[in-house]
N, C-alpha and C positions, 0 to 999 in steps of 0.2 A: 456351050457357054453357060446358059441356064442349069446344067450338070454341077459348072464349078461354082458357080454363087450359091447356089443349094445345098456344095459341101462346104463351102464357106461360112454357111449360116449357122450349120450346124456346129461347126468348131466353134464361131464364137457364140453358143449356147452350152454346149459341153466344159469351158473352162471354167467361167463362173461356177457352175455343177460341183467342179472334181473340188473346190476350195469349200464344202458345205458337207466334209467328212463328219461323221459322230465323235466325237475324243472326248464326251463326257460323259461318268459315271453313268452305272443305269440308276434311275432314282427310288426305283421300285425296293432298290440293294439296302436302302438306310434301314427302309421301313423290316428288314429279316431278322429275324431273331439269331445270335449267335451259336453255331454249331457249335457242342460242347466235345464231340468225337471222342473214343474210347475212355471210358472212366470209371470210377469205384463209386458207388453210392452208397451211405451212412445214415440212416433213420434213427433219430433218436431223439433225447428229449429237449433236446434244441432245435429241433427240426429238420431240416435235410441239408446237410453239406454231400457237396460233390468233390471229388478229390482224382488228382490226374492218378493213373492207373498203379507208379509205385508209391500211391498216398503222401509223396515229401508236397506239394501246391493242389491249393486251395482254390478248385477252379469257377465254385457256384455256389452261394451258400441263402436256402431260403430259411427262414426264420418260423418259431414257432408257431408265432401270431401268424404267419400266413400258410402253414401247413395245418395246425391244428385250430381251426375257428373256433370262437366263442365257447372254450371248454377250459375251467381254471377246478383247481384243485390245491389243496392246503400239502406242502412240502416240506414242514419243519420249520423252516424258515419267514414263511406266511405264505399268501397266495402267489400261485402261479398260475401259467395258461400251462395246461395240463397236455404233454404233448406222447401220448403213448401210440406205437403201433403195433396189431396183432399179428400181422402178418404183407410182404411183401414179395408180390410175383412178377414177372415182364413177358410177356407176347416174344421178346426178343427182336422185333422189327420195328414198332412205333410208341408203344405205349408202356408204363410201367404205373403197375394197381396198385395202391397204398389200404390196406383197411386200418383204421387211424382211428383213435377216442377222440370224437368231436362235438359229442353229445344229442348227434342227430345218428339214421341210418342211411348213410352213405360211404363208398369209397372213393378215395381222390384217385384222379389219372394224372398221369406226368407226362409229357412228351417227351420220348427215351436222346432225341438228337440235342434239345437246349433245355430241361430238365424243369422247365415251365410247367404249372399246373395248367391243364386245359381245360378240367372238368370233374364232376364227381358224378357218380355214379351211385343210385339208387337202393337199398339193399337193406339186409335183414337189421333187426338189432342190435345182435351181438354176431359180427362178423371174424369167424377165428381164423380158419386154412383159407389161404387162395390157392390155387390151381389152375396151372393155362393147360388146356386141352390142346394139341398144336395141329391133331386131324379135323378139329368141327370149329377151331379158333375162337371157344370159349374159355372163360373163366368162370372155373367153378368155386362157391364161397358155402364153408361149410359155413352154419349157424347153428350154434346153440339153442332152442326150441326157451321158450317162456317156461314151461314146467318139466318137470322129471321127466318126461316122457322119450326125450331123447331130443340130438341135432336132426337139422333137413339137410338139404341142398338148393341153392340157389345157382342159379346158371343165367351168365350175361356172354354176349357176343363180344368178342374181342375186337371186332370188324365196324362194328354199328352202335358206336357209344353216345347218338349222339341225339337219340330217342328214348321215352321213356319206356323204364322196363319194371315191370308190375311182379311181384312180388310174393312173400306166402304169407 
């Protein structure tokens, strides 16, 4: 007897239960940045448009002012933010390098899945070649040397962008 009100207790603690399913969005989902998945990317002097992969839509387009900081230059027509890039490489898994005229020595990183800057990265003056190394998962950035003497090499972790990295 004590067996069957014990299982009867328990049903009626199990129904209320089953009525207190999850059926609402996870909330964590608002706050993710939108996956951009396979696409063309266009650096230029308007900054970075992204484009679905037979280029006919316009999937992402960031502006100069936010690609190329605080860098303006006189273009015939008066001043503009001056949006030049010297060279563009991708890791092919996470990140994509921009060496970019911003008037400082740094390169911008992209997030290759929503084409978001996440960061820049530290680097010579005049930064020409990148190069992702895909056995040691650097980027290599030739630079132009200050006098005749020739370019160096700078070499960043393609892995660990997210300390400083010192310089020549």
């Amino acid at each position: 007897m004590k067996f069957g009100q014990a299982l009867l207790a328990l049903c009626a603690l199990a129904v209320p239960a089953a009525g207190l399913i999850n059926d609402h969005k996870d909330l964590n989902a608002a706050n993710q940045p939108e996956i951009i998945g396979n696409t063309m990317w266009h650096f230029g002097s308007g900054g970075l448009n992204i484009f679905s992969p037979d280029g006919s839509t316009l999937v992402k387009e960031l502006g100069a002012d936010k690609v190329c900081h605080n860098t303006t230059g006189y273009g015939g027509n008066g001043w503009r933010v001056r949006c030049d890039f010297y060279d563009v490489v991708s890791d092919g898994k996470k990140y994509v390098f921009a060496a970019t005229a911003r008037g400082v020595a740094k390169i911008n990183v992209f997030e290759i899945d929503t084409g978001n800057i996440v960061g820049a990265l530290p680097s010579c003056e005049s930064p020409n070649d990148l190069d992702y190394h895909s056995l040691r998962d650097e980027i290599w950035i030739r630079c132009y040397g200050p006098n005749k003497e020739g370019s160096y090499l700078d070499v960043v972790s393609a892995s660990g962008i997210s300390h400083e990295i010192s310089t020549n």
